[in-house]
N, C-alpha and C positions, 0 to 999 in steps of 0.2 A: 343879445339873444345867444343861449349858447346852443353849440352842433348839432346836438342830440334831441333839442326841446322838438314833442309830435312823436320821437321814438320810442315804441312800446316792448317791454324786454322782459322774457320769462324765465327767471333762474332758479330752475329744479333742483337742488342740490343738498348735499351736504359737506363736500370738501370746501379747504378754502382757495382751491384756484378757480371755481367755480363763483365764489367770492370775490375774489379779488378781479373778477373779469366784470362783474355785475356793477362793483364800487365803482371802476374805474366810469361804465359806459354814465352812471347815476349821477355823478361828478361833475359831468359833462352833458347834462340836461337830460337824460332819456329818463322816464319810469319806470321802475323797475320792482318786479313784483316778482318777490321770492319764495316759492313752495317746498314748504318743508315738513317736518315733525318739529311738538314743542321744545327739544332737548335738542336739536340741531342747529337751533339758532345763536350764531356768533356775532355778539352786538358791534364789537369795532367795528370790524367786513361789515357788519349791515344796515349799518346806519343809514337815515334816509329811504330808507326801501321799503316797501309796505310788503308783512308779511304775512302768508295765510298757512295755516297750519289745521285746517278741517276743510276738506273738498272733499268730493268724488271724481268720480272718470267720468261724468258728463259735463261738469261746471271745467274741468282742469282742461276738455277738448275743447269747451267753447271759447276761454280765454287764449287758450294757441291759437285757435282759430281769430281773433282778435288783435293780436301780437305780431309785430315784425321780426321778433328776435327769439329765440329759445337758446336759453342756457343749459345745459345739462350732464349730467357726468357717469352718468348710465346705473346709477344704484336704484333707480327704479324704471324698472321694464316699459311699463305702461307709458309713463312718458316719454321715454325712449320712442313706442311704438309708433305713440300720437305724433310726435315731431317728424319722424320718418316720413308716415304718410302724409302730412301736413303739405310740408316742402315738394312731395312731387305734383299737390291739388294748384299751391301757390306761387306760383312763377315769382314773387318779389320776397318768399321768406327767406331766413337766416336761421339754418339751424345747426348750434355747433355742443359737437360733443367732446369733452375735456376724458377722456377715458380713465378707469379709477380701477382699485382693486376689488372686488368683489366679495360680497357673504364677510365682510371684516366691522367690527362693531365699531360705532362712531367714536368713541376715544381713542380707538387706536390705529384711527385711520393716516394719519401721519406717517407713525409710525412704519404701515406697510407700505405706505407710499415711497418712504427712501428704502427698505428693503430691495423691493422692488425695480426700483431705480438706480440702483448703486449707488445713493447717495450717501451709505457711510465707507465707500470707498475708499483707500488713504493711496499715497504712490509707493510708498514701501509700509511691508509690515500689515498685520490685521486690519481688517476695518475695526469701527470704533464707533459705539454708539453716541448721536448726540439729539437733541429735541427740536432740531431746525429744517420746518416743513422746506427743505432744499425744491425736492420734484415737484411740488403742486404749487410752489412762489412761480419757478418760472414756467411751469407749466399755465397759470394763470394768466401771467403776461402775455405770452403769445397768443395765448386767445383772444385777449381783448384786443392785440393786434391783429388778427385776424379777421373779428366782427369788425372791425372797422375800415380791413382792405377790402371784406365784403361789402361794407352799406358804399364804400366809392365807388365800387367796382357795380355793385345795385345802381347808383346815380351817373355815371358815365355808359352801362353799356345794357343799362336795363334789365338785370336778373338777379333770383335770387338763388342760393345753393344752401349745400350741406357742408359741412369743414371739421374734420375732425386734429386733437391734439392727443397724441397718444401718450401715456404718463412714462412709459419705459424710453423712446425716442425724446423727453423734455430732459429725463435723468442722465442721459447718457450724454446729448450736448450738454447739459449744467458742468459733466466732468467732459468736456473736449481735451482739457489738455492731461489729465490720466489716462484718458481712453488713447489719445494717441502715443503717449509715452509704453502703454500695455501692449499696443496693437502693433509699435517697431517702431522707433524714433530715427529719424535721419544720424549716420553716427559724426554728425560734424554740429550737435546739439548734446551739450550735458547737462538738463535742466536741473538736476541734483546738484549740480554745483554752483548753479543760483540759490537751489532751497536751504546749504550748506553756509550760504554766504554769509559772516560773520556781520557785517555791514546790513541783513535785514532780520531782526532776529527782537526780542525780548531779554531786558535787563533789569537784575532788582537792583535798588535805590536805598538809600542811608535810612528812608523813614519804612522799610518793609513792602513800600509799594515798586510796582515795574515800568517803567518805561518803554517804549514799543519806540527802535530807531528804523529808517528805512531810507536808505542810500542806495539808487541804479544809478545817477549819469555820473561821471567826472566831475563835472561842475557841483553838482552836491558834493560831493567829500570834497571839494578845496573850498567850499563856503562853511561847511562843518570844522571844519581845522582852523579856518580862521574865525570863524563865531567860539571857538571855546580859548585862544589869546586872547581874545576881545574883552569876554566875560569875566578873565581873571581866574578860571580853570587851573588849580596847582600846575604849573610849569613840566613839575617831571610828568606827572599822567601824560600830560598831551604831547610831552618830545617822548612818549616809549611808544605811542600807538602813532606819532608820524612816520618813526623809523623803522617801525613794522612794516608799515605800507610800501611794497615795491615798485618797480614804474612802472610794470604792468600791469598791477590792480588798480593802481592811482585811474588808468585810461578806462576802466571796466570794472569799478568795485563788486559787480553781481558777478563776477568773473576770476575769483583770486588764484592767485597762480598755483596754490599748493595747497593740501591740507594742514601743512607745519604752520604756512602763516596766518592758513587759518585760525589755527589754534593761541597762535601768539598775539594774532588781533582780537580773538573775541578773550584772551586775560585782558590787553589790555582795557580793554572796552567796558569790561566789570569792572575792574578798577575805579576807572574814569566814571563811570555811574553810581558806585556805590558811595562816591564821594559828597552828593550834594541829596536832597532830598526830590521825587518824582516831579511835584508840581513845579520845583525850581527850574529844572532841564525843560518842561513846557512852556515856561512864562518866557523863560530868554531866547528858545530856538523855534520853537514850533510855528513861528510865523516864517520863519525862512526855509528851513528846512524839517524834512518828517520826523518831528520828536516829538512823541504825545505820550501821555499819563494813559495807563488800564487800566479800561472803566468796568463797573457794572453796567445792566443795564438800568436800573435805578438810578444810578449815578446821570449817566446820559439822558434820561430824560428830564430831570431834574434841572439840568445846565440846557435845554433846549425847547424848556417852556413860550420861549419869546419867539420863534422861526416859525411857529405854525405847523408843526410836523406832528406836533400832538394838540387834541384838542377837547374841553372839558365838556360833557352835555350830560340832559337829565334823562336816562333811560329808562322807559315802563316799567322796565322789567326788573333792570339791576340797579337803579337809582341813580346818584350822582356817579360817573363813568368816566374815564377817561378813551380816549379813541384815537383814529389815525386818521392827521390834515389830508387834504389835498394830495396824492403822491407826485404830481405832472402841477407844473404851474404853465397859467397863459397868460398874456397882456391881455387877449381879448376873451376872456373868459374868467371873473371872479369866480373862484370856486369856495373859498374859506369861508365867505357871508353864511352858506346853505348849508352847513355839518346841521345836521339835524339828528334825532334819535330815530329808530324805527316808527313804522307805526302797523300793529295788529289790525287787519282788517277781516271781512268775511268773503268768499268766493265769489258771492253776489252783488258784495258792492265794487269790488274790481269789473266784475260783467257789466254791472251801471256805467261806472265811468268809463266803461269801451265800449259803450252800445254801437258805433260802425269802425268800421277800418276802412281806413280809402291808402289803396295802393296807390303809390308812384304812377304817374302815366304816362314812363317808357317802360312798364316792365313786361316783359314779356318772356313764353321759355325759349330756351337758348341752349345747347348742349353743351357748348363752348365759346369762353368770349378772351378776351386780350386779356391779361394780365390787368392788375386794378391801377399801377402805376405806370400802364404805359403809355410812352412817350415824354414823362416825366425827368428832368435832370437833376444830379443831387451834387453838390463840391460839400467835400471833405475834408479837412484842414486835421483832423485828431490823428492819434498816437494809443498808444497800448490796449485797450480792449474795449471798454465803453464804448468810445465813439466810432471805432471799426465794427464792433457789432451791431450798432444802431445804422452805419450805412450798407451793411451786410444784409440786413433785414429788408430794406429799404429796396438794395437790388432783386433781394428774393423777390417782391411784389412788380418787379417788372423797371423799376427805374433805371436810366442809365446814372452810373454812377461816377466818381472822380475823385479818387483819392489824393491828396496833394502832399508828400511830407519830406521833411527836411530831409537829407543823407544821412544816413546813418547803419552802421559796419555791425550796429551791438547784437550780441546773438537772440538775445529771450523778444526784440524787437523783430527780428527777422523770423523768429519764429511764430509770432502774433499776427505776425504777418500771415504768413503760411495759412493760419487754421481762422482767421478772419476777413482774408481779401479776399474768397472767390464773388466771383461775378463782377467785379470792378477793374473800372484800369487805372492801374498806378503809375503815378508821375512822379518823381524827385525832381524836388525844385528848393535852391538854397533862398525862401523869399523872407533871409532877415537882410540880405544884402538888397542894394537899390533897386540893381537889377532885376532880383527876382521878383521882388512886390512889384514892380512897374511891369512884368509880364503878369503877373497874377491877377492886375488889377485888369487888364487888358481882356485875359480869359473871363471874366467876371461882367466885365462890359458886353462882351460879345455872346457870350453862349445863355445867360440870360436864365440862370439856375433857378429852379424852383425852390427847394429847398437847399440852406447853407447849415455846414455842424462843423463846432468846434468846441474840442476839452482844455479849455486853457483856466487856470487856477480862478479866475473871475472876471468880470466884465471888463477891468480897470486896464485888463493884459490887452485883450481887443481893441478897446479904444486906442493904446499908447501904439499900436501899429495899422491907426484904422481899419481894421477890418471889424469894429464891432457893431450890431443891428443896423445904428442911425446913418453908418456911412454906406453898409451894403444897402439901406432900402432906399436911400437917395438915387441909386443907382437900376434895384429892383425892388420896385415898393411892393407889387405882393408875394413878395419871396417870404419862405417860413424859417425863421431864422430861430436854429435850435443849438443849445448851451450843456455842455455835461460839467461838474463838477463834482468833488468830494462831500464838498458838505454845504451846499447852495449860496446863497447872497444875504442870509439872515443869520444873526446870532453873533456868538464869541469866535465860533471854530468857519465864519463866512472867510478869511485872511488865510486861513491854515491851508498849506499843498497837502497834496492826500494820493495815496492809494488804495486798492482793494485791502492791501495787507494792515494800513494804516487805521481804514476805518471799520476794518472788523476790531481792533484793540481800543480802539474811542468807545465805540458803540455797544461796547458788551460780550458781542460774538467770542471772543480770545478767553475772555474772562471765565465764560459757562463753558465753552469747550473744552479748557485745560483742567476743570473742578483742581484749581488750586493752585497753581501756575501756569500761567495764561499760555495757551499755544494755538498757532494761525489755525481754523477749519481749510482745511488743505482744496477747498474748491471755488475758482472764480464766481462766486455766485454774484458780489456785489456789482462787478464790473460787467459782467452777460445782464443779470437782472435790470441795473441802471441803462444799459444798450437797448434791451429788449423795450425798457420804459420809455426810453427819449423815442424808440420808434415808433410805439405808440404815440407822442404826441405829435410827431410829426406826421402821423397818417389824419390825426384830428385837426391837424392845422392845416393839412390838403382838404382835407371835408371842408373844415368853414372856406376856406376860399372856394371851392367851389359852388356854397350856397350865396356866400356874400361877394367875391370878387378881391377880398382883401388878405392880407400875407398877417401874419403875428408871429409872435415869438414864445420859444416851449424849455421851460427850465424844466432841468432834472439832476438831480444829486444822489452820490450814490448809496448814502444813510437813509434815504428812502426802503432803499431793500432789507438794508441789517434793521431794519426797525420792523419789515414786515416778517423777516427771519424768527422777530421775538413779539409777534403782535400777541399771540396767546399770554403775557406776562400780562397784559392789559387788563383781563377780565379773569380777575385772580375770585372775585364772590363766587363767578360760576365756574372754579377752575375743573375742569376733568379728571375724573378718579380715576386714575389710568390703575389703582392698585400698586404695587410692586413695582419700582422701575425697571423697566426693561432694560435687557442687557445681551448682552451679544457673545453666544456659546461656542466652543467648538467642538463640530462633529468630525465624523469620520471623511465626508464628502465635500469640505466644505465649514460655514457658519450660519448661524441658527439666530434669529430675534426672540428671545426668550420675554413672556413679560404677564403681571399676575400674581408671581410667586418670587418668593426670596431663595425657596429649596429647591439649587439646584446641584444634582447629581452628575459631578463635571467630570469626573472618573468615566461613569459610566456612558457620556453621550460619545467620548473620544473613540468609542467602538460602536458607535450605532449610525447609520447615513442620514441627512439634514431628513428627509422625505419620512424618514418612521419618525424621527424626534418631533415632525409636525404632526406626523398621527397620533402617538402617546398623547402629548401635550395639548394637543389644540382643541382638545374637546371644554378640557376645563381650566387653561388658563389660553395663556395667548403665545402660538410658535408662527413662524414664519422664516425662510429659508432669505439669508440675503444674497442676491444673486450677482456675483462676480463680472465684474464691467466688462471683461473679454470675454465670455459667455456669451453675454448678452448681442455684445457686437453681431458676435459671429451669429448669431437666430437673426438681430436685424438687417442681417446682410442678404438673405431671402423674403425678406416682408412683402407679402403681396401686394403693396405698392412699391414702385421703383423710386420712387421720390423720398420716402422714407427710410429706404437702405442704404446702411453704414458699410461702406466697402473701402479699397485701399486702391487707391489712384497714384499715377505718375505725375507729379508738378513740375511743371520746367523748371531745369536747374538743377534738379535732385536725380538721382541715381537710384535711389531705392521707392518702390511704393511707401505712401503713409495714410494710413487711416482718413477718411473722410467723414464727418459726421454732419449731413443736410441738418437745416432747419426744422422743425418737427412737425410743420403745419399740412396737412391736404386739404384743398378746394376741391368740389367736385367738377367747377366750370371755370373757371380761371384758371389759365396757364401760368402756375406760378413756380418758379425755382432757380436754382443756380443755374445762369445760363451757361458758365465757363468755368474751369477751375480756378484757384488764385493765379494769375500769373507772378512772373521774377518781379521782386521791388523794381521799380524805375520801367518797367516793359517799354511803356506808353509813352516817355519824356520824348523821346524823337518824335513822334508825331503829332504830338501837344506840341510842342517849340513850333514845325511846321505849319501848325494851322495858323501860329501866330507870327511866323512870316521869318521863323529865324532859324536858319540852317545847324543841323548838329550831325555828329559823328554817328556811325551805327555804335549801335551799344553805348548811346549817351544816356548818363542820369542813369542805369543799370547795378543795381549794389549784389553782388556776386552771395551765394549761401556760405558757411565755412567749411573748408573743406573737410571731407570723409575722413575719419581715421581708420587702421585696419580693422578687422574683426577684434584680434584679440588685444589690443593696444588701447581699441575702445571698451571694450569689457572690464580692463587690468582698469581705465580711471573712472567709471560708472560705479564698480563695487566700492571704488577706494573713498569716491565722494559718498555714496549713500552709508557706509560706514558710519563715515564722520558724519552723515546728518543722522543718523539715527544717535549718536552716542549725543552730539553736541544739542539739537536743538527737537527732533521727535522722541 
């Protein structure tokens, strides 16, 4: 049986986070009955959902009335209205509103969506337009995680609420790490001199294509230097780019000491690349280390026919269709059997088959209840952003959390730290030595975790240090035992290690961004979006144990997101006439979303402020003002809820404020949010060792920030590195 089967869901909509929250709950057994207009319908997102597109306001109140769930994004009032009042009659509804742009015509609603949201934000230099619904992917996610900390939060404490996801607070977390870099970065952080790094960057190749390399730890560049003597790599390339490498880039390749050697490792690097042909550098490394071929996205999906991530069906509408698998896989939950097409119904025949609704029988109202995962324990094992996000989220719903991660000095980790630990407490523990696994294991015996998360390249890594499913459920059988990876456990690219930066150049992303030479979309989206995703399934793999009693396990990979980044390439018969591409002007005040027309009078907008160039324009083509991430902050930082303001807090360790950017979700009865800020990496090791019976020093397992530099010392190498990343690789 799956989670959801009995649950009834009304998604009002025409965005596709509205979509994507509907697919996800559909996926996972609910009903889901989608109200629309006939041009609003996007068959990938809607597959399997039955949709009505001729009602009134009496048939559309009785089906609320009918429904456990209301999806909705506020482009249509009425419904809006009906859910409103719905939820204060029904003590057991869910009614959650995805907030959206307003009076903007449906093909370009994307488009104002990242306006809006800052999602064509860059960290240096103009924004930059590109077609990648950034704000309403993860705008979507959280909702659906949110519908679902509600129905737990419905089945442990008996109520239902209203929850809203604001599209401006989804955009501004998607950029957490611009926003904090805009709003005052710590100065003992030069994250420019990661984006600078020669070592992560894009290279052309002997046959015209590029190769996308990506080297953070030490141990990668001494496996990259010895995989190209291995391979038989001309001798001088590979002895001019060892001798390049200093010893203190060797310990910190995201870190190079200077911009000269910068410079002298990314010739050598062309060199060495333009020697062999793309696919060749893929076939011999990309199993060990990040070296993959830039793809299209045609390309990519072509090579990922077999994984299930796409999948073929016959659509009413559009015909033979291709679509999108499963995005959350479960053990206990076949999802791939049921890709179905839509199916057009009438208002009336949904009222048939909901002739009663029988609520829950603890539900009852409530003005306020506990948090939906409280009491709940979650151990953490992951590293960089994925898996931090995903227990980040986890703690927002109320769980106690437990971060477990090796020691480590490296700054862009200490900093991932910072902007993805709050609410958790952080332990270092070196558990590849005896010692430390034989404490781990201990912790693991005794504390009796509900849910376990770990980002380790594939199962094969877990098992060879038992920590993978079969030995943790020996221990806790209904423990939910949740997996992030790059690119999941199916296919050619299931072997390949991966990053955010890696599988946007796989997947397409690099390729359409750069129209022409591939270059990174400057926003974690795949690694937040893949976090956001696994914590959705881990909120649905607490639902089933709480119906059934039993634990399963929740794969998520982070090509899931870059494929829903480009799900619109799917449904290319009914593709959107957006007119004119739009493009991105400059005013007086500011930048403009211009879109419609080709003639644009760029002389004359340079003297006119964004707000008349929307009045001229926006009558008869399409303007829209994009609203600058520090702008933005600074209005969220008054948001009439306090749980949704972006403000600047003091983190132990640090000296200076830095930017805080909450979760984007409000409950209206559930206590939910960061209970603490992040604390110092390691805070927690001393009292973790104690609980487990073995004495440490104060300030054990504590990994210190790096120190400040002066004002203007830090200034002289922030210019000097954003320089060189603007010349070498923006």
């Amino acid at each position: 049986m799956k989670p959801f089967n009995g649950i009834r869901v009304i998604e009002a909509s025409k965005t596709l986070s509205c979509a994507i929250a509907g697919m996800l709950l559909k996926d996972n057994g609910a009903e889901v009955v989608k109200v629309c207009k006939p041009n609003e319908i996007f068959a990938p997102l809607d597959r399997g959902k039955l949709v009505v597109t001729d009602s009134n306001e009496n048939e559309i109140g009785q089906v609320i009335q009918r429904s456990d769930v209301l999806i909705c994004d506020g482009t249509d009032k009425l419904v809006e209205r009906l859910g409103s009042e719905h939820v204060q009659k029904d003590p057991s509804f869910l009614f959650i509103l995805l907030e959206t742009p307003q009076n903007v015509p449906y093909e370009l609603l994307d488009v104002a969506g990242n306006a809006l949201a800052c999602a064509y934000e860059r960290p240096i230099g103009p924004p930059k337009f590109h077609p990648f619904p950034v704000a309403f992917v993860l705008q979507g996610i959280f909702g659906a995680c949110a519908l679902v900390a509600g129905l737990i939060a419905r089945k442990r404490f008996g109520t239902g609420q209203k929850i809203v996801v604001p599209l401006e607070n989804a955009g501004v977390f998607a950029q957490t790490l611009i926003a904090t870099q805009k709003m005052g970065i710590p100065r003992g952080f030069l994250p420019l001199q990661m984006v600078a790094s020669p070592f992560m960057g894009v290279y052309p190749c002997k046959d015209g294509r590029f190769i996308y390399l990506h080297i953070a730890f030490p141990e990668h560049n001494r496996l990259f230097l010895e995989l190209l003597k291995q391979k038989g790599v001309t001798e001088g390339l590979v002895e001019s780019l060892d001798k390049a490498i200093s010893f203190q880039t060797r310990k910190d390749p995201s870190k190079v000491r200077s911009t000269n050697e910068a410079k002298i490792i990314r010739r050598a690097l062309k060199r060495l690349f333009s020697s062999r042909e793309a696919s060749w550098w893929e076939d011999n490394f990309a199993q060990k280390v990040c070296c993959v071929r830039v793809r299209s996205f045609e390309e990519w999906v072509s090579e990922t026919l077999d994984t299930g991530d796409f999948v073929d069906i016959e659509d009413p509408k559009s015909g033979k269709m291709r679509v999108l698998g499963p995005l959350v896989s479960f053990d206990c939950n076949d999802q791939s059997s049921d890709i179905s097409p839509l199916e057009m119904v009438k208002a009336q025949e949904v009222l048939q088959r909901w002739e009663t609704k029988e609520n829950p029988s603890n539900t009852k109202p409530s003005e306020g209840t506990p948090p939906p995962l409280d009491g709940m324990k979650v151990l953490d094992l992951s590293r960089v952003i994925a898996g931090p996000m995903c227990s980040r989220l986890l703690a927002f719903f109320g769980a106690e959390c437990l971060t477990i991660q090796n020691p480590s000095s490296l700054d862009w980790s200490l900093l991932f730290h910072i902007l993805f630990g709050a609410g958790k407490k952080s332990i270092t523990l070196d558990y590849r030595s005896e010692e430390g696994m034989a404490l781990l294991r201990r912790c693991i015996e005794e504390k009796k975790f509900d849910v376990f998360l770990q980002n380790w390249r594939s199962p094969d890594v877990a098992k060879r240090i038992g920590l993978d499913e079969q030995s943790i459920r020996k221990v806790v059988p209904q423990i939910v035992y949740v997996h992030i990876n790059a690119f999941g456990d199916k296919g050619k690219f299931a072997s390949y290690p991966g990053f955010e930066q890696v599988v946007q150049a796989v997947s397409g992303v690099e390729h359409c961004y750069g129209e022409g030479r591939p270059r990174l979309l400057p926003i974690a989206i795949a690694d937040m979006g893949a976090g956001a995703l696994a914590g959705f399934g881990a909120l649905v793999g607490i639902y089933h144990r709480l119906q059934t009693g039993e634990g399963c396990s929740v794969r998520v990979h982070l090509t899931t997101i870059t494929n829903l980044l480009q799900v619109r390439q799917l449904d290319r018969k009914n593709a959107r006439n957006d007119g004119a591409k739009p493009r991105i002007v400059r005013c007086l005040d500011g930048y403009v979303v211009l879109g419609g027309t080709s003639e644009v009078p760029w002389i004359r907008m340079l003297f006119q402020k964004a707000q008349e160039v929307e009045r001229k324009f926006g009558g008869k083509y399409f303007a829209i003002r994009v609203n600058p991430i520090k702008e933005v902050c600074l209005r969220l930082a008054n948001h009439k809820e306090e749980a949704l303001r972006v403000r600047k807090v003091l983190y132990d360790g640090i000296k200076k404020p830095v930017a805080f950017v909450p979760i984007p979700i409000s409950m209206a009865k559930s206590k939910v949010g960061e209970r603490f800020l992040t604390p110092v990496r390691g805070a927690h090791t001393k009292e973790f060792l104690k609980e487990l019976g073995v004495e440490a020093k104060e300030g054990a397992g504590v990994i210190e920030y790096p120190k400040e530099m002066g004002r203007l010392r830090y200034a002289f190498h922030a210019i000097r590195w954003a320089w060189h990343a603007i010349r070498e690789k923006l």
